[in-house]
C-alpha positions, 0 to 999 in steps of 0.5 A: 539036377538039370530038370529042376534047374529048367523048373528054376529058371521057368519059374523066375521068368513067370514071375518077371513077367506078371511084375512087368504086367503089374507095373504097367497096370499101375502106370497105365492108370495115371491119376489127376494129381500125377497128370497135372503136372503134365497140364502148364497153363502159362510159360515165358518164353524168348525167341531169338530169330534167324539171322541173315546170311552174309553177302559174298565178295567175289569176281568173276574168274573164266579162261581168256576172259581176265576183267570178269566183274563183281559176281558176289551174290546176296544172303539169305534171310533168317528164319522167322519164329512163328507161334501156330495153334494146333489143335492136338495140343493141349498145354503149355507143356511142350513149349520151351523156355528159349527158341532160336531161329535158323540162320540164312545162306551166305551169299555165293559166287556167280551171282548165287543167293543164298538160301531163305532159312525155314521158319520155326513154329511153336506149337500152342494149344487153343485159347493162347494169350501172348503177352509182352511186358504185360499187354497182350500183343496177339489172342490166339482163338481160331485152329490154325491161326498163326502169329510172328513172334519174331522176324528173322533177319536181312539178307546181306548185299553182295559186291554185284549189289554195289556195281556201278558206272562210277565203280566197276570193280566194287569189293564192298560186301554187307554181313546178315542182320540180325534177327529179332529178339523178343520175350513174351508170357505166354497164357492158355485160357480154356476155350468153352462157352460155359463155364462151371463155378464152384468151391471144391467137391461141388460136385462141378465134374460129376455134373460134367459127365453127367451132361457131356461126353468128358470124363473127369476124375471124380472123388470125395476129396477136394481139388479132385479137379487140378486142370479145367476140362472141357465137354461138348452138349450134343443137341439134336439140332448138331448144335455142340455147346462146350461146357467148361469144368473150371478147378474148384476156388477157396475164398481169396482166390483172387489173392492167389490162394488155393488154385488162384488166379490159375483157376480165375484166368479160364473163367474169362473166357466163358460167356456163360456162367453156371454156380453150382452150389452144393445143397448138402451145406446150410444156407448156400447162398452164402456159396454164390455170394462168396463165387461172385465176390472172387469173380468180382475181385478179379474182374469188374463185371466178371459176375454180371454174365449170362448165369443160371444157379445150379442147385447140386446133391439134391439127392441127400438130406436137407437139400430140399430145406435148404432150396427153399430157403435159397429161392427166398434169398436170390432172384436167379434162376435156380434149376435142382439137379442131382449129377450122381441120379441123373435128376432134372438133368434135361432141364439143365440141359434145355436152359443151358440152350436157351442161354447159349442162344439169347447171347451171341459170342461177343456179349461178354465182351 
């Protein structure tokens, strides 16, 4: 009986351990769609600063010495609020809906000041727009770079402050100001010098990973994509060009359907634009006409930047027909390339290059 009560147990434990194993096999492979909620590309924010501590009211008290004087000291400043761009953070997921800042020290006797409060930093990614009733107060674009988003207040004034010839004994002490409060809308705008625009299932993160070391999910169903993905072109100079998978958009895009103006606002931030174009489908000019048409719709001269014409799938049937019919209805440059064969990839490659090269960082703008 004990024996098969030990097998029993044995067996129990076993099992348990290969369902511990399952379950974190299965958590362990998140895919896009559960990861993008995860991925927030603007946020509202309030940030109250720190306020100023309060100034002490006190006289100096020693044995034998009975008019001692005002020896109340200052408070302390509040804490600033300070956004700072780091560069393991990738969203706006981690930021928080309200921060408030630390408070300074009061003031103390024997002329002793309060303590300055430490500043709070938000953590932001790259590529963060900060914007206050709709104009955009500061553009976070460089690691490291930091902004005050609100400053604490003023210390206030002890009774030594106010000594003077025509007052000796003052009692009059100051409280801390407040600090600053101030709402913004926080905006994240991918950071990349090119960009991949496309309608869904283009093909737009099989091309990525076949040019760059990024690794986007990739499946034969639209809106594969949920969130931008950025991937870095090494050349043999050490030139590294960041190339940007831009979520898939619908007609109307710039009316908000579909991924919307969530995929339109990192389109911005790409001085080079790169159709591709899907050349499985009839007449794909009708493709770039209906991208350059949203771009348009969102932002004057938003399609007018440095652009090439990718011609994607040129493995399947009827893509060679319908490239030939592309090349008599557009002036771009078009490059045929297939992202699932590797073919004419090179090409894209060297063009990108030349692109990245007659047009300097600020031409777009």
């Amino acid at each position: 009986m004990r024996l098969l009560q030990m097998y029993w147990r044995t067996a129990c434990s076993c099992k348990e351990r290969m369902i511990q194993r399952a379950h974190k096999h299965s958590t362990a492979q998140l895919s896009e769609k559960k990861l993008s909620r995860y991925f927030v590309d603007h946020r509202r924010v309030r940030v109250v600063a720190g306020a100023g501590g309060d100034g002490a009211s006190t006289f100096h008290s020693e044995p034998r010495k009975e008019w001692g004087g005002p020896d109340g000291g200052n408070g302390g400043s509040g804490g600033d609020i300070i956004l700072k761009v780091h560069p393991h953070v990738k969203s706006l997921a981690s930021v928080a809906a309200l921060y408030h800042g630390k408070n300074g020290e009061p003031g103390r006797s024997k002329n002793r000041y309060g303590r300055n409060a430490s500043p709070t930093y938000i953590l932001v990614p790259l590529g963060t727009i900060v914007k206050e009733e709709g104009k955009t107060v500061a553009d976070l674009s460089r690691h490291g770079q930091l902004y005050t988003a609100a400053y604490g207040g003023a210390g206030g004034k002890g009774n030594h402050f106010f000594l003077s010839n025509e007052n000796r004994a003052p009692t009059t002490a100051t409280p801390g100001d407040r600090g600053q409060e101030r709402i913004f809308q926080l905006e994240l705008r991918t950071m990349a010098h090119a960009g991949l625009i496309g309608f869904p299932n283009a093909g737009k993160s099989s091309l990525l990973r076949a040019i760059s070391n990024a690794r986007p999910a990739v499946a034969a169903y639209p809106f594969t994509t949920l969130n931008p993905h950025v991937g870095i072109v090494q050349y043999r100079d050490h030139e590294q060009v960041a190339v940007a998978d831009i979520p898939g958009l619908i007609p109307d895009a710039h009316l908000n359907r579909g991924l919307g103006i969530s995929f339109l606002r990192h389109v911005e931030r790409c001085r080079i634009l790169l159709y591709v174009l899907d050349m499985s489908c009839a007449e794909p000019w009708e493709q770039l006409q209906q991208l350059c048409f949203e771009l348009e719709q969102y932002k004057t001269q938003l399609s007018h930047r440095p652009n090439a014409i990718v011609a994607n799938k040129m493995d399947l049937p009827n893509a060679r027909k319908n490239l030939e019919a592309l090349r008599n209805h557009v002036d771009q440059r078009i490059i045929p390339v297939s992202a699932l064969t590797g073919d004419n990839i090179e090409q894209l490659i060297l063009h990108l290059r030349e692109l990245y090269d007659s047009y300097p960082l600020d031409s777009h703008k």
